[in-house]
C-alpha positions in Angstrom: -130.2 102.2 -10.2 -129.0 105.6 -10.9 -125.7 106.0 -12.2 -124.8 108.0 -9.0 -126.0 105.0 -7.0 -123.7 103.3 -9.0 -120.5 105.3 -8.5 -120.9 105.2 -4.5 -121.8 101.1 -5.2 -118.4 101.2 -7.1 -116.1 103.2 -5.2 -113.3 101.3 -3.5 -112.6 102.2 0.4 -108.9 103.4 0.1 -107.5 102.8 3.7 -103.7 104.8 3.4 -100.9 103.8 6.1 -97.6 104.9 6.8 -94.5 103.5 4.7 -93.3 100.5 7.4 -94.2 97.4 8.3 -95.9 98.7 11.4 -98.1 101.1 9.4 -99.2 98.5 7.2 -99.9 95.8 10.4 -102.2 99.1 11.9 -103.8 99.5 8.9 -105.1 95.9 9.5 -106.1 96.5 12.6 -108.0 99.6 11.2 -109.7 97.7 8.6 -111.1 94.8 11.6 -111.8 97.0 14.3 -114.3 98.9 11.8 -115.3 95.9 10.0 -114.4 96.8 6.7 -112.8 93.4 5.4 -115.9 92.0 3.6 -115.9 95.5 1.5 -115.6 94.4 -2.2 -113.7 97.3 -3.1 -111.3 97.8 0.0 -107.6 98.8 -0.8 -104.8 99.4 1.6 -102.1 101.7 0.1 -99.2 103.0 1.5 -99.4 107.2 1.7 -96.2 107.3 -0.7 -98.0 105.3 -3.4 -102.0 107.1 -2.7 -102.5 110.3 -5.4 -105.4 111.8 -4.0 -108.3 112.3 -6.4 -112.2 114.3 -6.2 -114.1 111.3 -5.7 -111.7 109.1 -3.6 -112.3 109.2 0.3 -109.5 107.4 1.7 -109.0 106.7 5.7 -105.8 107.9 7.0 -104.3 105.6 9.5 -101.2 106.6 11.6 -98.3 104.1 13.0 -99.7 102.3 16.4 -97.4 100.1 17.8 -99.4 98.4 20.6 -102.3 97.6 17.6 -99.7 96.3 15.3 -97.9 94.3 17.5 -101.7 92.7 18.4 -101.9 91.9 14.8 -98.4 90.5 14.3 -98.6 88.5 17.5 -102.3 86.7 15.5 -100.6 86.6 12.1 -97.7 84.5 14.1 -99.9 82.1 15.5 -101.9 81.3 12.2 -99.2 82.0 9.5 -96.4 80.7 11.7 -92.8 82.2 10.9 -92.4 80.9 7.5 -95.8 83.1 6.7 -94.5 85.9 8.3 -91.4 85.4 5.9 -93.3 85.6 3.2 -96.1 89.1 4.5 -92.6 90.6 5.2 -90.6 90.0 2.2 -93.8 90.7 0.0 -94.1 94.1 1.9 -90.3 94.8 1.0 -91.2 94.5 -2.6 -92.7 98.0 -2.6 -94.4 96.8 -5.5 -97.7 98.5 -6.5 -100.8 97.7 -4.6 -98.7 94.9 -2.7 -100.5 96.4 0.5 -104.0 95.1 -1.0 -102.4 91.6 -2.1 -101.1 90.8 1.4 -104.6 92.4 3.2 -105.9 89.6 1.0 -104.0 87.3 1.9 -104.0 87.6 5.6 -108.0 88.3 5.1 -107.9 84.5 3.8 -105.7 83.2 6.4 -107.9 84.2 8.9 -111.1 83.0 7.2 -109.8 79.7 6.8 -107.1 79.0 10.0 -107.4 75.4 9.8 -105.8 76.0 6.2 -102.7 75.6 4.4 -103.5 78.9 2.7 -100.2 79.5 1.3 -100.0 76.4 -0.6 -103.1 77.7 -2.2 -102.0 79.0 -5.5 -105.1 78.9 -7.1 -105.6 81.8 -5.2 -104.5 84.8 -7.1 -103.5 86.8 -4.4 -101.6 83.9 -2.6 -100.2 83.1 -6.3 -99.2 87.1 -6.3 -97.5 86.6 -3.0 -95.7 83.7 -3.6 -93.8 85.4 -7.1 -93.1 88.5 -5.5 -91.9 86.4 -2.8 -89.2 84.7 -5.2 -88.2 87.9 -7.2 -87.3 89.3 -4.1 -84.9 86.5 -3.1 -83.5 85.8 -5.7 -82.2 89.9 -5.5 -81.4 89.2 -1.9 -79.1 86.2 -3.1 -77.4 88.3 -5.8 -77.4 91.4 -3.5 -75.1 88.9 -1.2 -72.9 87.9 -4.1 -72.3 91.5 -5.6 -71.7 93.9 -3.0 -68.5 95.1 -3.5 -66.8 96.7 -0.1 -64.3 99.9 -0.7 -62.2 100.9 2.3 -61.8 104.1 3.0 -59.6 106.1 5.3 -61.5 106.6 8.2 -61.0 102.5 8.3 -64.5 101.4 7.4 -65.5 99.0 4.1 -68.2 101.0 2.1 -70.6 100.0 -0.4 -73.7 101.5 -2.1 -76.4 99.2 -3.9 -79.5 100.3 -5.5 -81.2 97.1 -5.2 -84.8 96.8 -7.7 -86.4 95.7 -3.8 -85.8 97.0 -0.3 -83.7 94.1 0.4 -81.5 95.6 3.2 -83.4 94.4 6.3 -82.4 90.9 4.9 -78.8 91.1 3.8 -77.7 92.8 6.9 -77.1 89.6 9.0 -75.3 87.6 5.9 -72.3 90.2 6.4 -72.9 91.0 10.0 -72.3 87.3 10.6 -69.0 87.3 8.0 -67.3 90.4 8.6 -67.2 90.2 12.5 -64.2 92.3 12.7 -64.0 95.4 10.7 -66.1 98.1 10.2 -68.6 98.3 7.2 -71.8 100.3 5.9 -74.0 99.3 3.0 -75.8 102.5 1.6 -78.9 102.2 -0.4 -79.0 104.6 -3.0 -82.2 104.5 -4.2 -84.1 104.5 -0.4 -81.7 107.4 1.0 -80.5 105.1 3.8 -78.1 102.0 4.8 -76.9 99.6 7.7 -73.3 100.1 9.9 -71.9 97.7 11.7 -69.1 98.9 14.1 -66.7 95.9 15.6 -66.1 97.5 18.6 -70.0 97.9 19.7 -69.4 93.9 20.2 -69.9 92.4 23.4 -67.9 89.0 25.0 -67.7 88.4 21.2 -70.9 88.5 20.0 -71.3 90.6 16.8 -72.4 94.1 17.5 -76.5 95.1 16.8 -76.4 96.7 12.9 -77.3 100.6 13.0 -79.3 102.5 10.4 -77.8 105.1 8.6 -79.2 108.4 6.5 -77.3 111.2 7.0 -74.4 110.4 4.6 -73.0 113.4 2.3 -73.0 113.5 -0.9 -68.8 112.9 -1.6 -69.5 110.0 0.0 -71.9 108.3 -2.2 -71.0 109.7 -5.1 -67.7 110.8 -5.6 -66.6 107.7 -3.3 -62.5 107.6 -5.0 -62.0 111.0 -2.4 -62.2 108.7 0.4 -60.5 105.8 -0.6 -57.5 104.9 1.2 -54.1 103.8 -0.7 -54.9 100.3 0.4 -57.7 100.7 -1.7 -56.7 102.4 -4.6 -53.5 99.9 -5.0 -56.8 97.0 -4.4 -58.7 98.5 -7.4 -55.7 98.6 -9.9 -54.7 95.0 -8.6 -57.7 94.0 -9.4 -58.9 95.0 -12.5 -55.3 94.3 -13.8 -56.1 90.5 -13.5 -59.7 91.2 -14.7 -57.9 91.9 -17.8 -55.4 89.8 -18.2 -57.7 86.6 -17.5 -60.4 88.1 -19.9 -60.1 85.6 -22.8 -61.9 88.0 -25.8 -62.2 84.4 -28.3 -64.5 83.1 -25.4 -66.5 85.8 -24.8 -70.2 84.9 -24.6 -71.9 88.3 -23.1 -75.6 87.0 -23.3 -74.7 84.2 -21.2 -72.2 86.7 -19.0 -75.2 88.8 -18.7 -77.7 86.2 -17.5 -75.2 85.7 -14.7 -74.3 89.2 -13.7 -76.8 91.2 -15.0 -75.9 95.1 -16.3 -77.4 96.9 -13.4 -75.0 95.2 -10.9 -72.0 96.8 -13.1 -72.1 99.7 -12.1 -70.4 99.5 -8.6 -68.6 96.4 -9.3 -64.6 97.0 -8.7 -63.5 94.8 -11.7 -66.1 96.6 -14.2 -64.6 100.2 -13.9 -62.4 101.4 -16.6 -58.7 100.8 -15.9 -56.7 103.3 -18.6 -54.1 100.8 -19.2 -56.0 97.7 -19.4 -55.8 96.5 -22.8 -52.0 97.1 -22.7 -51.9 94.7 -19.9 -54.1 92.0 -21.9 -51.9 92.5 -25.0 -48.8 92.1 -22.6 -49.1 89.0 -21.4 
């Protein structure tokens, strides 16, 4: 075989979709309605991940919501919703190539429907799935513990996260269902967008639908202390006052404090700020 032959043998079909759930489930579709799923080189990669190169050939496939829901509505029935679970908080990884691992996976699920395929974790991309699925969790959990609400004088509670996953779609209904009567956003940073949820949108006192959020300005999200009310402001001293007086510095144990709350939560944590005066209210107790 000539080492051309070889190269075209070689070369992975690249099928690129849109950044959402829904581009990823027509990108499925895609691959079944032109039988590429038995292709031993097949990749599914979403467009912001795909750097074009001179001897790729990759298929571009647009959102289509009628395919996708087609797909979704098969993956129900032979995942069930605890496999769904898992494709969807795999997807919200955005880690690299997770598009091909869960196209794997589904591929397998649907090969074998009589299966408990995602007890399988001798298969790699099932074992893939089923870490990512954790990681992801466990920054859901600590995305629930650590958000840290700042009220500001238009009357709403404000945070921003910058979560290591795109764990928004799955935190919104913790606080939706908690914080029933006020109003509160939750701005991701790092994805350029957040959830609102606006008490008076609810209806014979059911909570109000969450709304997505982009168009934010900049004082806002980062120079958040011009918008906090006095409520607030007397809050933060109150609060990091008693941070430091409870702080006992002979039982300090950061590696352990660390492990807990790791570093990259600190940064918009109330009680981490720097309070001027702090160390003279440790020393005066």
């Amino acid at each position: 075989m000539s080492p051309s032959s070889q190269l075209s043998v070689n070369q992975p079909t690249l099928i690129v979709y849109e950044s959402s759930f829904e581009g990823w489930l027509s990108a499925v579709f895609y691959v079944y309605e032109n039988r590429l799923q038995n292709q031993p080189y097949l990749q599914l990669i979403d467009i912001d991940d795909y750097q074009p190169s001179l001897i790729d050939t990759a298929s571009y496939v647009t959102v289509d919501e009628t395919k996708a829901q087609r797909v979704l509505t098969k993956l129900n029935k032979v995942l069930g919703h605890s496999g769904m679970r898992q494709l969807l908080w795999g997807f919200l990884s955005e880690k690299q190539g997770i598009g091909s691992v869960l196209f794997q996976v589904v591929k397998y699920a649907l090969d074998y429907p009589n299966r408990q395929v995602l007890e399988d974790l001798g298969n790699l991309a099932v074992l893939e799935l089923a870490q990512t699925v954790k990681s992801v969790g466990r920054e859901k959990h600590r995305m629930e513990a650590f958000v840290r609400f700042e009220h500001t004088t238009e009357d709403i509670y404000f945070a921003r996260v910058e979560p290591d996953f795109n764990v928004l779609p799955l935190i919104g209904e913790h606080f939706r269902q908690r914080y029933q009567d006020q109003q509160w956003a939750i701005y991701d940073l790092k994805r350029g967008y957040g959830i609102f949820y606006d008490q008076s949108k609810s209806v014979k006192g059911k909570p109000a639908a969450l709304q997505t959020i982009v168009d934010v300005t900049d004082e806002v999200l980062f120079n958040p202390s011009s918008i906090h009310s006095e409520q607030e402001k007397q809050y933060q001293r109150f609060w990091q006052g008693y941070f430091a007086n409870v702080n006992i510095s002979e039982r300090k144990n950061p590696c352990l404090h660390k492990q807990y709350l790791p570093q990259r939560y600190w940064k918009y944590l109330t009680e981490k700020q720097v309070l001027p005066n702090a160390e003279h209210l440790r020393k005066s107790r």
